[in-house]
mmCIF file of the C-alpha atoms, coordinates in Angstrom:
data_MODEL
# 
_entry.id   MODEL 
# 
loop_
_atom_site.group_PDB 
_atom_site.id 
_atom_site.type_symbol 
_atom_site.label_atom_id 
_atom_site.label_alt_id 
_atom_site.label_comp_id 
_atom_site.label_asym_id 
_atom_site.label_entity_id 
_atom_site.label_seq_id 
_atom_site.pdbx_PDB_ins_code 
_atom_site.Cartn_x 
_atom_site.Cartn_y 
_atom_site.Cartn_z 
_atom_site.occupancy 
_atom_site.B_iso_or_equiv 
_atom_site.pdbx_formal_charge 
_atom_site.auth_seq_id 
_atom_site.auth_comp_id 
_atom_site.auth_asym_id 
_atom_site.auth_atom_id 
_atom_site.pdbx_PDB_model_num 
ATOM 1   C CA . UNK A 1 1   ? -34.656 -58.809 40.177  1.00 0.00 ? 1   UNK A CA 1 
ATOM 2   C CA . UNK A 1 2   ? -35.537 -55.609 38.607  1.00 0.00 ? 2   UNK A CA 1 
ATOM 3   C CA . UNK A 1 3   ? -33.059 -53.983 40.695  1.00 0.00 ? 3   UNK A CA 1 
ATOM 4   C CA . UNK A 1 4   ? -30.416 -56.072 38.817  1.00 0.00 ? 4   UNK A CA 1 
ATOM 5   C CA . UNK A 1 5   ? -31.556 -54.412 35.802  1.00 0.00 ? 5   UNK A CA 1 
ATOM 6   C CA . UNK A 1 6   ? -31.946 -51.179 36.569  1.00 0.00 ? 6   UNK A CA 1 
ATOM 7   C CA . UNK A 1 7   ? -28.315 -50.455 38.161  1.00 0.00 ? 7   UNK A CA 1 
ATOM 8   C CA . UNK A 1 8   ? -26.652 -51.699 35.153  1.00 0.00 ? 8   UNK A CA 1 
ATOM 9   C CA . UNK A 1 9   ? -28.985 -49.579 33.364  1.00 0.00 ? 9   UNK A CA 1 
ATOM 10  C CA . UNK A 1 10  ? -28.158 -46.021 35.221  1.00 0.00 ? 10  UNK A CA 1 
ATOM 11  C CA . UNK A 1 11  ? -24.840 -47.380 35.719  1.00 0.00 ? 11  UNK A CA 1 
ATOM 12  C CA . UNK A 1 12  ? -24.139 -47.720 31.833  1.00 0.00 ? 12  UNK A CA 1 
ATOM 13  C CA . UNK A 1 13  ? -26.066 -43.923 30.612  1.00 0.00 ? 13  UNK A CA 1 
ATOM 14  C CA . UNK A 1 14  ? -24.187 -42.339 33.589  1.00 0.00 ? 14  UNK A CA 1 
ATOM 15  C CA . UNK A 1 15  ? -21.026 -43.751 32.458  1.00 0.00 ? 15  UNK A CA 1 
ATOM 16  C CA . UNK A 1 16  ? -21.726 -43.197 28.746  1.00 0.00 ? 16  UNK A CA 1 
ATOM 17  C CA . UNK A 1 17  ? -22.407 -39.836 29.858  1.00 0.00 ? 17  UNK A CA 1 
ATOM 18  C CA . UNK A 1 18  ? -19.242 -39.299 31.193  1.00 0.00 ? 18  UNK A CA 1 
ATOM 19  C CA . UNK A 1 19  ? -17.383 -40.811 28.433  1.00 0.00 ? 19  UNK A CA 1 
ATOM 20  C CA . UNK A 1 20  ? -19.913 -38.602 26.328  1.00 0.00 ? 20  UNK A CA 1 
ATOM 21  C CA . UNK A 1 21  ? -18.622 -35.815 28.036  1.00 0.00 ? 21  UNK A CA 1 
ATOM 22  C CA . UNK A 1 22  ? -15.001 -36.383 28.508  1.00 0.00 ? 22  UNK A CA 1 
ATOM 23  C CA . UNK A 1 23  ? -14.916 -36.951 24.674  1.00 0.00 ? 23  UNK A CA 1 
ATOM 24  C CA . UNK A 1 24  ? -16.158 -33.718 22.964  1.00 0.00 ? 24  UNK A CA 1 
ATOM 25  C CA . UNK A 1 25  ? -14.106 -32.169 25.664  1.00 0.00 ? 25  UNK A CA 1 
ATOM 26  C CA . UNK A 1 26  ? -11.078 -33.871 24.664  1.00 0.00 ? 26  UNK A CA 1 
ATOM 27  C CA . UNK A 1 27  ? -12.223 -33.417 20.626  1.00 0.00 ? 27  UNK A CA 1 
ATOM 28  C CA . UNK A 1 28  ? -12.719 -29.333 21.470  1.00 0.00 ? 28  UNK A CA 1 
ATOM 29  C CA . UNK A 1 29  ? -9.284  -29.457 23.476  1.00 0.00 ? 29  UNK A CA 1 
ATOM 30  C CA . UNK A 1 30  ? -7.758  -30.699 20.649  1.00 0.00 ? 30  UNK A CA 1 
ATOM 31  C CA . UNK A 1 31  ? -9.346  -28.725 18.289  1.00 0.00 ? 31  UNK A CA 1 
ATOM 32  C CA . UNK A 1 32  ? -7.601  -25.430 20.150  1.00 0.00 ? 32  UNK A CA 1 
ATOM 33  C CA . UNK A 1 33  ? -4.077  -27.298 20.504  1.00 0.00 ? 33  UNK A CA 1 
ATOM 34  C CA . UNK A 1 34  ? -4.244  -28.202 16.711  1.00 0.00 ? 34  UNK A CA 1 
ATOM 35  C CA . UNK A 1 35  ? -4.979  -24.028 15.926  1.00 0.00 ? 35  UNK A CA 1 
ATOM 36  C CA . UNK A 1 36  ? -2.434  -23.118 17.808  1.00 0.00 ? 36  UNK A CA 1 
ATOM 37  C CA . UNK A 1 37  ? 0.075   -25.551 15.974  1.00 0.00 ? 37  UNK A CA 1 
ATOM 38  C CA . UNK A 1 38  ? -0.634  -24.064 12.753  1.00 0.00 ? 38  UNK A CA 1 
ATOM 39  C CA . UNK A 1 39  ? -0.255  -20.973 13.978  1.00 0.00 ? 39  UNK A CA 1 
ATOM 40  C CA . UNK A 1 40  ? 2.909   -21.441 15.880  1.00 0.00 ? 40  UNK A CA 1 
ATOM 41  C CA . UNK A 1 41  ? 4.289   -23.257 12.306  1.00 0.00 ? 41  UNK A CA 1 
ATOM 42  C CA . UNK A 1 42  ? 3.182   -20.532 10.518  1.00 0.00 ? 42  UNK A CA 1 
ATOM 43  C CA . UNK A 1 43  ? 4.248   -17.629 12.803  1.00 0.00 ? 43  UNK A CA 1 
ATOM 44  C CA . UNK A 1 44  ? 8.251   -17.544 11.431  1.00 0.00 ? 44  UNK A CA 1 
ATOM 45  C CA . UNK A 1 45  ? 6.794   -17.163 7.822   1.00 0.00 ? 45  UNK A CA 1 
ATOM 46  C CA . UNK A 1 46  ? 4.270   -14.670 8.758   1.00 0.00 ? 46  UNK A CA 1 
ATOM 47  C CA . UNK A 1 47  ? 7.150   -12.595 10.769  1.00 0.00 ? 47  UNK A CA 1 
ATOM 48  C CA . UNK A 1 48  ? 9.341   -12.882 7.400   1.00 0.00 ? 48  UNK A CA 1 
ATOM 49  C CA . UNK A 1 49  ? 6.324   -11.695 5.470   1.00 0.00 ? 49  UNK A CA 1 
ATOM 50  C CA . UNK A 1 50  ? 5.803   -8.766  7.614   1.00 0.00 ? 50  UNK A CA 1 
ATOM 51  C CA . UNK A 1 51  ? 9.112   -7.729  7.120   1.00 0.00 ? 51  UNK A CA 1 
ATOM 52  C CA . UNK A 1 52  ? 9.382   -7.882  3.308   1.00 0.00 ? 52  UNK A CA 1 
ATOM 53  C CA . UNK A 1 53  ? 6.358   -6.072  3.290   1.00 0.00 ? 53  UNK A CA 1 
ATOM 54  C CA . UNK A 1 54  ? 7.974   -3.262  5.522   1.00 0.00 ? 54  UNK A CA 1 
ATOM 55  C CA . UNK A 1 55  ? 10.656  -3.331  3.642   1.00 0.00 ? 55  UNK A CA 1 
ATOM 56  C CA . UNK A 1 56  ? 9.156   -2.589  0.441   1.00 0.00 ? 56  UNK A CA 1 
ATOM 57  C CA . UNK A 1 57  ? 7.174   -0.196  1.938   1.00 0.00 ? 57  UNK A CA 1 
ATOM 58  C CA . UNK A 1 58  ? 10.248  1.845   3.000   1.00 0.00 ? 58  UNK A CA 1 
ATOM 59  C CA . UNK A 1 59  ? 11.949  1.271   -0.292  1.00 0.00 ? 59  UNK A CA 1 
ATOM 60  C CA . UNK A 1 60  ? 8.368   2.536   -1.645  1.00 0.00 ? 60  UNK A CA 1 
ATOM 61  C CA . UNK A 1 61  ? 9.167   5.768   0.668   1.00 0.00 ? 61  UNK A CA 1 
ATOM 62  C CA . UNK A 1 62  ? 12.381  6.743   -0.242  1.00 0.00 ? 62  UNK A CA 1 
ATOM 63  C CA . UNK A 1 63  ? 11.316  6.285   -3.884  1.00 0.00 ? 63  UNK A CA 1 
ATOM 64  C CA . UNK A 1 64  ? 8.626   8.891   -3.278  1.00 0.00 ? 64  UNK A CA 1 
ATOM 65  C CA . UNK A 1 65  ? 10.795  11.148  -1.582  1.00 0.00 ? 65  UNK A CA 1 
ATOM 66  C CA . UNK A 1 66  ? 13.084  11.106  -4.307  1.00 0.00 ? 66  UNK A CA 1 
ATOM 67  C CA . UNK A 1 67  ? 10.390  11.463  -7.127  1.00 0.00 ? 67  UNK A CA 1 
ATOM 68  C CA . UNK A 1 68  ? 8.979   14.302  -5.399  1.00 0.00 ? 68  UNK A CA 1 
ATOM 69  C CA . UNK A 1 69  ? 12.510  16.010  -5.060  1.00 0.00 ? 69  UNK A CA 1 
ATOM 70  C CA . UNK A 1 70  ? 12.688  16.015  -8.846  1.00 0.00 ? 70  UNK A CA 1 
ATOM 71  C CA . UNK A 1 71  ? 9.070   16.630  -9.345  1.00 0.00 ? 71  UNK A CA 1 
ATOM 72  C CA . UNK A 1 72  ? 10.277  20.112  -7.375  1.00 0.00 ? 72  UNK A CA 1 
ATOM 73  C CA . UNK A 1 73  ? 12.955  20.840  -9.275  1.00 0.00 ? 73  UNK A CA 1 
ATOM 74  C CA . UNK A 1 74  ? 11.364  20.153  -12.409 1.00 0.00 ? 74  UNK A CA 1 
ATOM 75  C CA . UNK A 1 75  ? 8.861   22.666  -11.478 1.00 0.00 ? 75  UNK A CA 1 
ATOM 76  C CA . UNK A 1 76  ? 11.145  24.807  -10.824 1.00 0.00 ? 76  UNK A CA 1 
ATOM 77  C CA . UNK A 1 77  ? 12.811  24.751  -13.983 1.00 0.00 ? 77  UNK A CA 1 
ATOM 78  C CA . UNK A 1 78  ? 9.218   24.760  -16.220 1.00 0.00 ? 78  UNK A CA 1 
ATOM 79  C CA . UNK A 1 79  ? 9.010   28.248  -14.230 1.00 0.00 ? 79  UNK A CA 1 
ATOM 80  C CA . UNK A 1 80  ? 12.355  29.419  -15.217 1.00 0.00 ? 80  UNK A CA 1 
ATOM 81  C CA . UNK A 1 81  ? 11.777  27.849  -18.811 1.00 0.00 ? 81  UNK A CA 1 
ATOM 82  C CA . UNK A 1 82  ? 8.679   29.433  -18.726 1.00 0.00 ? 82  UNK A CA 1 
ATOM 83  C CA . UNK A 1 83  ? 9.744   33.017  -18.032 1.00 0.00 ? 83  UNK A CA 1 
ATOM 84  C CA . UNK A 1 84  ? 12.969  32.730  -20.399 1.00 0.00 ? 84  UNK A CA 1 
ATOM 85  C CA . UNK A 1 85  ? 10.278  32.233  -23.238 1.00 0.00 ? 85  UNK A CA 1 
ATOM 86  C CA . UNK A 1 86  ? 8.168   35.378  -22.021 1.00 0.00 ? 86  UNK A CA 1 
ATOM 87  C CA . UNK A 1 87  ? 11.493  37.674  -22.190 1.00 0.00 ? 87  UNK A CA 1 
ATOM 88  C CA . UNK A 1 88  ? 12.402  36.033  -25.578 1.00 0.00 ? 88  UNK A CA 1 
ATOM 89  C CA . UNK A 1 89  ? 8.440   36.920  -26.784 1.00 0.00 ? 89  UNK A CA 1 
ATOM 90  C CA . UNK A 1 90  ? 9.267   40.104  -25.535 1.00 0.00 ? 90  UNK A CA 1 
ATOM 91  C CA . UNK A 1 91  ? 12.197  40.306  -27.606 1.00 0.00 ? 91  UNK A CA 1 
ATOM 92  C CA . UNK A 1 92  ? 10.721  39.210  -30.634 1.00 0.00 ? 92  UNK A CA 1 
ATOM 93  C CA . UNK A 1 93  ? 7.666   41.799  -30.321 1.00 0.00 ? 93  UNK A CA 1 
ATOM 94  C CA . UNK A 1 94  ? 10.386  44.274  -29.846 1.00 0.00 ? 94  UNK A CA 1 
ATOM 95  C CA . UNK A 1 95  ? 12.622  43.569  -32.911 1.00 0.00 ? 95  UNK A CA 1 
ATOM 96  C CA . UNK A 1 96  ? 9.413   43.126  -35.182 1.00 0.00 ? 96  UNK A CA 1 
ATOM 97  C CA . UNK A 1 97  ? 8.021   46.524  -34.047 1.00 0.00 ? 97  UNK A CA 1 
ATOM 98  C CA . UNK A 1 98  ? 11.632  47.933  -34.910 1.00 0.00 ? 98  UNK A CA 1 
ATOM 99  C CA . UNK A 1 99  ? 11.658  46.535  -38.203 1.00 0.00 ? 99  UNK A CA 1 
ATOM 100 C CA . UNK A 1 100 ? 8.688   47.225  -39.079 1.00 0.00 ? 100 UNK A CA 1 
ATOM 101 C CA . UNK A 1 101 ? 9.387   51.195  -37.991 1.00 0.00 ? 101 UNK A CA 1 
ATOM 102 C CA . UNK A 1 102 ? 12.339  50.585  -40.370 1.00 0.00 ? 102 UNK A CA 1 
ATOM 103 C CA . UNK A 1 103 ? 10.550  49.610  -43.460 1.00 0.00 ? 103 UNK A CA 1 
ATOM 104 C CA . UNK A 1 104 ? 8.202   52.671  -43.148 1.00 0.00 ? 104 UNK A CA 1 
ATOM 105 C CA . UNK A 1 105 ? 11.370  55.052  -42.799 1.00 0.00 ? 105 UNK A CA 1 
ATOM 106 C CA . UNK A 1 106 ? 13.128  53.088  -45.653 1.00 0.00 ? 106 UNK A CA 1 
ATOM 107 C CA . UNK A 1 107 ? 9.588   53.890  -47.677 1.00 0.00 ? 107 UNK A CA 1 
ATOM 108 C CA . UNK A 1 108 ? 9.361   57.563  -46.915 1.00 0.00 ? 108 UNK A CA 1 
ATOM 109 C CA . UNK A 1 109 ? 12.841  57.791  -47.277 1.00 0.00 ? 109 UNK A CA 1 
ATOM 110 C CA . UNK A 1 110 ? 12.702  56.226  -50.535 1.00 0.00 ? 110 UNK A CA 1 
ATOM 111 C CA . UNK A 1 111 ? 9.943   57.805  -51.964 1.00 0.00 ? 111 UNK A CA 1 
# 
């Protein structure tokens, strides 16, 4: 009599076990399939994502090459800029020395 009892008994935890078992593996199983969904319907907009950001990185590029192309010649225009105002400074200190010299001869000459 207790052995009718006790093989239900084992027969129902083993079973439940199994069931147990074959569940969370199922649940984890479906856990991975489910990531990989999303990630498969996600993966076109990711691809077009990556490629508007490379493209506006290459835009970016050829904007800085440019800007640094007139950066140079900018540069190189402050320096001639810069040495056309030395030789006119030059100039200056030259024709005020002059007159000057000419207003002391024009004195002597007048006095």
């Amino acid at each position: 009599m207790m052995r009718e009892w006790i093989v239900p008994i084992i027969s129902a935890i083993f079973g439940g076990s199994i069931t147990a078992f074959f569940n969370y593996r199922g649940k984890i199983l479906g856990a991975n399939a489910e990531r990989e969904d999303v990630y498969a319907d996600h993966i076109n907009d990711l691809f077009k994502r990556l490629d508007n950001t490379q493209k506006e990185r290459d835009e970016l590029k050829e904007q800085n090459i440019e800007l640094r192309s007139q950066i140079n010649e900018l540069t190189k225009l402050t320096e001639q800029l810069k040495a056309q105002v030395h030789s006119l400074s030059n100039r200056v200190t030259e024709l005020t020395k002059t007159i000057k010299k000419g207003e002391k001869n024009n004195g002597k000459t007048n006095q």
